[in-house]
N, C-alpha and C positions, 0 to 999 in steps of 0.2 A: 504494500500500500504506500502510496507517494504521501510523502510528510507535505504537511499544507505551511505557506512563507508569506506572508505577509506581502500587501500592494505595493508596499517601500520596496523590497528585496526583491519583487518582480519587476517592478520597472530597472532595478538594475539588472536585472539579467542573472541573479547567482540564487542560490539554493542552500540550503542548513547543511551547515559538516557538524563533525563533532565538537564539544567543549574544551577549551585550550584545556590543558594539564593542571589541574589544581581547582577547577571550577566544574561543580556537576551542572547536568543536564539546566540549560534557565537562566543562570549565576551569572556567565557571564555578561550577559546582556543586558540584568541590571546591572550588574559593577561598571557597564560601558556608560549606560544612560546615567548612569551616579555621576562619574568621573566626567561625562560632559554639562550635567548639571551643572557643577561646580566650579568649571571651569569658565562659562556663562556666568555666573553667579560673581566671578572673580574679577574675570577679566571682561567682560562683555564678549557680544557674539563677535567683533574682530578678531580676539584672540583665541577662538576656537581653530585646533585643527585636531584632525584625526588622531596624528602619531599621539600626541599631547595624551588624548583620549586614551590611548593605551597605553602610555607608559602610568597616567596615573592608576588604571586597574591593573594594573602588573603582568600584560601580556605583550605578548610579541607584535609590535607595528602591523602584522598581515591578518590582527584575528577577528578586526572588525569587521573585516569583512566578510568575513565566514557568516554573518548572524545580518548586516543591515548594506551588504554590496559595495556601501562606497559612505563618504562624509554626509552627502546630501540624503542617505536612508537612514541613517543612524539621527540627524539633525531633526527630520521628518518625522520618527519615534517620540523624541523629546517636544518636538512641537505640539502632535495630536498629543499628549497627555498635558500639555500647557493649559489648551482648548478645553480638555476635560477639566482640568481645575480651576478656569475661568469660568465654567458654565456652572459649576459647583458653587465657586465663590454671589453668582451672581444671582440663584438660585435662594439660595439661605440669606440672602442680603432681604430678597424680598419676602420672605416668610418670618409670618406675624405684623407686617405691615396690614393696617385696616385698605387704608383707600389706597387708587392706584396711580395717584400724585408721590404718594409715600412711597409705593413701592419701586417705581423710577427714581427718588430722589436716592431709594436707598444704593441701588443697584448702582448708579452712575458713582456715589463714594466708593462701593466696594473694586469696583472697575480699576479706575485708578490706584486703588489700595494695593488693589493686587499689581498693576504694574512696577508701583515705587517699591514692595516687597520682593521682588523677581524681575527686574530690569532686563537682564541678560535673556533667560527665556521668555521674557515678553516681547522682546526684538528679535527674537528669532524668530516666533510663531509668526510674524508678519513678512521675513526677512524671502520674500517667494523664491528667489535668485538661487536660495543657498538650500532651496528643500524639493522633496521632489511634487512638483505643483500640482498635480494631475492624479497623483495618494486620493486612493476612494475613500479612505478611512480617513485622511486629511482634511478633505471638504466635508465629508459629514461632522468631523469633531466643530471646523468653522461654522459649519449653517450651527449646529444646536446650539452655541454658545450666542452666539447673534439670535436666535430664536427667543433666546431669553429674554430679549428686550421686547420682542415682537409681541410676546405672550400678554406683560402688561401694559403696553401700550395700546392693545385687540381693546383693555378694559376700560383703559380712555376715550376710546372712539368709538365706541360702542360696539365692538367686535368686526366690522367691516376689512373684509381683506385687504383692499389695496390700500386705503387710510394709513392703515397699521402699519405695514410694509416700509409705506413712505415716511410715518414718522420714526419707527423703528428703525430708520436707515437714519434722519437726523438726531436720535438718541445716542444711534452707539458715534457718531462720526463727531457727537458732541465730544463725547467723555475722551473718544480716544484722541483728534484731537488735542486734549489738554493733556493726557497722560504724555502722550507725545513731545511735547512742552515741556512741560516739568520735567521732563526724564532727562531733557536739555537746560536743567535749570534756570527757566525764563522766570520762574516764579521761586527761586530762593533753589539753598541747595538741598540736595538727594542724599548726602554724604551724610548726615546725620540725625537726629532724632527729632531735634530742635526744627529744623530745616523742612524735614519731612508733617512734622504737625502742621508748620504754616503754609504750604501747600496744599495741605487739606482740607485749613480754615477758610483759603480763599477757593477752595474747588468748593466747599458747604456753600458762600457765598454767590459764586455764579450758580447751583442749582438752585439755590433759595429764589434766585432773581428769572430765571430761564421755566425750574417746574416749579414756583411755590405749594409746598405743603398744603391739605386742606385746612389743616389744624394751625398749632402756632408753628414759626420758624424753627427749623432744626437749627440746632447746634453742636459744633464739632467736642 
């Protein structure tokens, strides 16, 4: 029976060999996506490269590609689980929200939260150049996290498809937009704690002024 590889590792063209020496059956593949996490997480996505990748999981230069083809399938991996924790983050941001002024206003903090917390895998998952763009499972992780906005914005406009759609498209183009900004510290810096709250205060600010609350004004 042909072992099944994922759309990343098909579009490169390669197929699963076995686990390098020291790592069972699975192991290495998070130790890969760990070790590119991190190095996003460090360095941003410029200073991602493969070999990098493997000397921090302790394998040999060639064993990435046994498991995700090439840089851009292994980047592809780490992006669709960005997207899953985007749509996570953006998910929970709106639950227990009453109205659906609140639940947007929550959502767009969370938005940006997450990108000032994961900079590196936030620019990546957008980074199309460096991923393989055409990943079925890539575009699906994209549509659901972007659907999240679509869901309660349907509640704004009284559930009408194309409405939603269109404000749904100016919701998330809002947030990221500014994440985007920020991440280029237009609005103070990202390096630290201080920095990152008043960024916040003023991202509270423009959604207080663009979605106000139906109740009183949020506060950061």
């Amino acid at each position: 029976m042909k072992k099944q590889v994922s759309s990343a590792k098909r579009s490169a063209g390669v197929t699963r060999q076995g686990p390098e020496p020291g790592y069972h059956h699975g192991e290495l593949q998070e130790a890969l996506i760990a070790a590119t996490e991190a190095i996003l997480a460090e360095q941003g996505a410029e200073g991602f490269t493969l070999r990098e990748a493997a000397r921090r999981a302790g394998v040999s230069p060639a064993a990435p590609s046994h498991h995700f083809g090439n840089a851009q399938g292994l980047l592809t991996e780490v992006a669709i689980r960005g997207y899953d924790a985007l749509a996570d983050a953006l998910r929970a941001a709106a639950s227990g929200k009453r109205s659906g002024r609140d639940k947007l206003h929550a959502q767009g903090m969370a938005y940006v939260e997450f990108a000032l917390k994961h900079p590196g895998r936030f620019q990546m998952m957008f980074a199309n150049k460096r991923l393989v763009a055409d990943d079925a499972r890539l575009r699906r992780a994209s549509k659901a996290a972007g659907a999240e906005f679509e869901i309660i914005v349907a509640e704004l406009v009284g559930g009408a498809s194309k409405p939603a759609k269109a404000a749904a498209a100016a919701a998330w183009s809002t947030v990221h937009g500014f994440a985007k900004l920020a991440l280029e510290e237009k609005f103070g810096s990202v390096k630290n704690e201080a920095g990152r709250r008043e960024i916040m205060i003023t991202l509270n600010q423009v959604l207080n002024y663009l979605w106000p609350a139906d109740g009183p004004r949020q506060a950061v």
